[in-house]
C-alpha positions in Angstrom: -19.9 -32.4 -36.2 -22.7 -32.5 -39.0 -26.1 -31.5 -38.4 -29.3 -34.3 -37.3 -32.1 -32.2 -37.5 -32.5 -30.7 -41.3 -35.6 -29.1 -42.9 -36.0 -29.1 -46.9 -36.8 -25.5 -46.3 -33.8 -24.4 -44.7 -32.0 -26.1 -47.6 -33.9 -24.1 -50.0 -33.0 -21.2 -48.3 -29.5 -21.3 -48.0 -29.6 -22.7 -51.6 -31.8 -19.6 -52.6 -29.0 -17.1 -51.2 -26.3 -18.5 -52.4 -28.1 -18.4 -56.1 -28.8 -14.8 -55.3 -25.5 -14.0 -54.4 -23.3 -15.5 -56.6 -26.0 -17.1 -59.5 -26.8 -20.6 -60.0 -23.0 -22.0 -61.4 -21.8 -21.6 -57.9 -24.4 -24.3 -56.3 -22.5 -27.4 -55.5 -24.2 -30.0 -53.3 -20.4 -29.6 -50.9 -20.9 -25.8 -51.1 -24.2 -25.8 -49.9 -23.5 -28.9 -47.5 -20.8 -26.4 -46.3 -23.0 -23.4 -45.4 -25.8 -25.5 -43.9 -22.9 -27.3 -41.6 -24.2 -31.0 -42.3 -23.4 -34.0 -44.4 -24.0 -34.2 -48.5 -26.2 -36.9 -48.2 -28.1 -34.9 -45.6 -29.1 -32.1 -48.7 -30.0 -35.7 -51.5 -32.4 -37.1 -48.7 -34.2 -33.4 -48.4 -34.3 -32.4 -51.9 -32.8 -34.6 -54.3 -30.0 -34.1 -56.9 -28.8 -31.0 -58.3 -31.3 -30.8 -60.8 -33.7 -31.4 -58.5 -32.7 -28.8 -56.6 -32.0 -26.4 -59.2 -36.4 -26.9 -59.9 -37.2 -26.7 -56.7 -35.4 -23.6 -56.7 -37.5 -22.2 -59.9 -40.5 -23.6 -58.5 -40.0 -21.8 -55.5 -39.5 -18.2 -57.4 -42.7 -18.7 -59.6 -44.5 -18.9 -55.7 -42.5 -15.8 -54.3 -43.7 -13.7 -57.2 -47.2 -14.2 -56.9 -47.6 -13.1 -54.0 -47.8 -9.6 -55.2 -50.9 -7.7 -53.3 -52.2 -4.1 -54.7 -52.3 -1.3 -52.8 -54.1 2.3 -53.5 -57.3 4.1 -53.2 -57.7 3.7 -57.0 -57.3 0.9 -59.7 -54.5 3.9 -61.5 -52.7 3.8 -58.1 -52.9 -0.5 -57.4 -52.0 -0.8 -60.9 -48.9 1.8 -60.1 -48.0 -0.6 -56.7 -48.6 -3.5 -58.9 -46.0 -2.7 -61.2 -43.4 -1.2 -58.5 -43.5 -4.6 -56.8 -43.0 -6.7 -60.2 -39.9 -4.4 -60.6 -38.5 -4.8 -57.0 -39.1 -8.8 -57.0 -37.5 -8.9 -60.5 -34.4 -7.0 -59.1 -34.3 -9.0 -56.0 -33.3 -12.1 -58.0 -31.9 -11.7 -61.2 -30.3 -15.2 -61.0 -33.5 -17.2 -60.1 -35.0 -15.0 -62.5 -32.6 -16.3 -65.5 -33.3 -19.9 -64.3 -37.2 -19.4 -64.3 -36.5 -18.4 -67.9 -34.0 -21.2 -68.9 -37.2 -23.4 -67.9 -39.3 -21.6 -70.1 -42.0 -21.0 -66.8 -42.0 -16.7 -67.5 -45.3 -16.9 -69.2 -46.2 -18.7 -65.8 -44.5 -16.4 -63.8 -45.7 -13.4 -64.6 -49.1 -14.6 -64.5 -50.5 -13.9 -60.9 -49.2 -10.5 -61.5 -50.9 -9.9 -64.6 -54.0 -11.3 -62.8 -54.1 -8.8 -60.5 -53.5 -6.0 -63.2 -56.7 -7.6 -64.9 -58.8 -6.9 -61.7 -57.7 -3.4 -61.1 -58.1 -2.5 -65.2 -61.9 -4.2 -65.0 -62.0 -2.1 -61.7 -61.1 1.3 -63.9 -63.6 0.3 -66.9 -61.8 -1.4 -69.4 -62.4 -4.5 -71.0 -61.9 -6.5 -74.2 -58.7 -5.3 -76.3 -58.4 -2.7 -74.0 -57.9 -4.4 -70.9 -55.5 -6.6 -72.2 -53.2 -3.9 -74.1 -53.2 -2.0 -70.9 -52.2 -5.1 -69.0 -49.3 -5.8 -71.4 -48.1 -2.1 -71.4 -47.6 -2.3 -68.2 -45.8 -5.6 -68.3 -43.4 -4.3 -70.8 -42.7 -1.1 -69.2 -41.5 -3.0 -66.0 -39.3 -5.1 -68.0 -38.1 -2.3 -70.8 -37.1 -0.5 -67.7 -35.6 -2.7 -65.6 -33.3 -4.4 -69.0 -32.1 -0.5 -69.6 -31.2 -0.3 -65.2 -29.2 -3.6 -65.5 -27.5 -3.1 -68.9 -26.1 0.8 -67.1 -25.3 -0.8 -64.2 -23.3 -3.1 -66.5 -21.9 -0.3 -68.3 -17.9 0.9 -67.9 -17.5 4.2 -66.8 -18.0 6.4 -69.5 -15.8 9.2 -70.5 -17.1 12.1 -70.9 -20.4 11.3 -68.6 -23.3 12.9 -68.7 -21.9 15.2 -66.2 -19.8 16.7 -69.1 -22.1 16.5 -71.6 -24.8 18.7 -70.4 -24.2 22.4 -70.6 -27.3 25.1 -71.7 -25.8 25.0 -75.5 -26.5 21.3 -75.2 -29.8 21.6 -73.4 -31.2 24.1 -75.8 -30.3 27.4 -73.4 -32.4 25.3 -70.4 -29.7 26.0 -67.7 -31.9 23.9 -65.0 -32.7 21.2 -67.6 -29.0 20.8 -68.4 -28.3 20.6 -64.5 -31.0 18.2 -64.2 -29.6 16.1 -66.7 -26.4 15.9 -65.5 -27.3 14.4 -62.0 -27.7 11.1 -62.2 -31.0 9.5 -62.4 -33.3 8.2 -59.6 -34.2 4.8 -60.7 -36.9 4.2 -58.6 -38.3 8.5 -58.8 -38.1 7.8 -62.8 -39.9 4.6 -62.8 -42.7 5.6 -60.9 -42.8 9.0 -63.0 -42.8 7.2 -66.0 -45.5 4.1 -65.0 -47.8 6.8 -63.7 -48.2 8.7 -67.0 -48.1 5.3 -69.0 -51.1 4.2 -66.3 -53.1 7.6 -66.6 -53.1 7.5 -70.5 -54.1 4.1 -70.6 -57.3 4.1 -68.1 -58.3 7.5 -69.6 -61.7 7.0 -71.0 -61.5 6.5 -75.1 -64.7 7.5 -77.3 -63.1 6.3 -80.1 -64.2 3.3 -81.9 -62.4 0.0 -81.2 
């Protein structure tokens, strides 16, 4: 027997997961009718057609990702926790992601994240030109490095891996680099490596002339 008591919430939800799960071409209106246990026309009266849907959805993402709060004795250490909650949220949804894009709302998006990057750069001493490269940096690393994750995830297995490649002959007679090298990465160790030298050069103090 078909559900009475609906919320347009819980129908974004379940919509939301199933996006997540299997992306966006597997959201019918019976499918999600289906996991919700109530009638079609139940999920048209709460949130409209498809399309509808489908924006409500996006609309929904561009919330969830500015709620990103800084954390850290230091504007190098909120701007760090910054960008390891961009890359997290990013990863979370890669299919709600593509469909923020498809609607051409990234610029939007990304802004209450950028935001916050703004206060903690003002908060380490940079303004102007400054400010804002720093602030883009940053963007671009958490992107760069979350395209290269996705695209080895993607990858087929490769033969030889790095396992095989690495020897001291081919890590310049650095046995414990070569060892290092062919263990496979840390994602998350790497990225916070590399965003905390990126960070540390970019709120260093410049005499130079702009």
């Amino acid at each position: 027997m078909p559900r009475t008591a609906l919320t347009r919430e819980e129908v974004l939800e379940a919509a939301t997961a199933l996006v997540k799960q299997h992306g966006p071409a597997s959201l019918t209106m019976r499918k999600l009718a289906a996991e919700l246990g109530t009638a079609v026309t139940s999920i048209y009266w709460h949130v409209g057609n498809r399309e509808s849907l489908l924006d409500a959805l996006v609309e929904r993402t561009v919330e969830e990702m500015g709620a990103i709060t800084p954390r850290g004795r230091t504007p190098a250490d909120r701007v760090v926790s910054v960008a390891r909650t961009l890359r997290r949220e990013l990863r979370a949804r890669p299919h709600l992601i593509a469909m923020v894009h498809e609607r051409g709302l990234t610029e939007r998006m990304f802004l209450p994240a950028q935001q916050a990057l703004v206060h903690e750069v003002h908060a380490a001493g940079l303004r102007g030109a400054r400010a804002a490269e720093a602030v883009r940096a940053v963007q671009f690393q958490v992107v760069g490095f979350l395209l290269v994750e996705r695209n080895r995830e993607r990858a087929p297995v490769q033969s030889p891996g790095e396992g095989d490649l690495w020897s001291a002959v081919t890590a310049e007679h650095d046995p414990a680099l070569a060892r290092a090298l062919a263990r496979p990465a840390d994602p998350e160790k790497l990225f916070t490596t590399s965003v905390r030298a990126l960070v540390s050069a970019l709120l260093t103090p410049d005499s130079s002339p702009d």
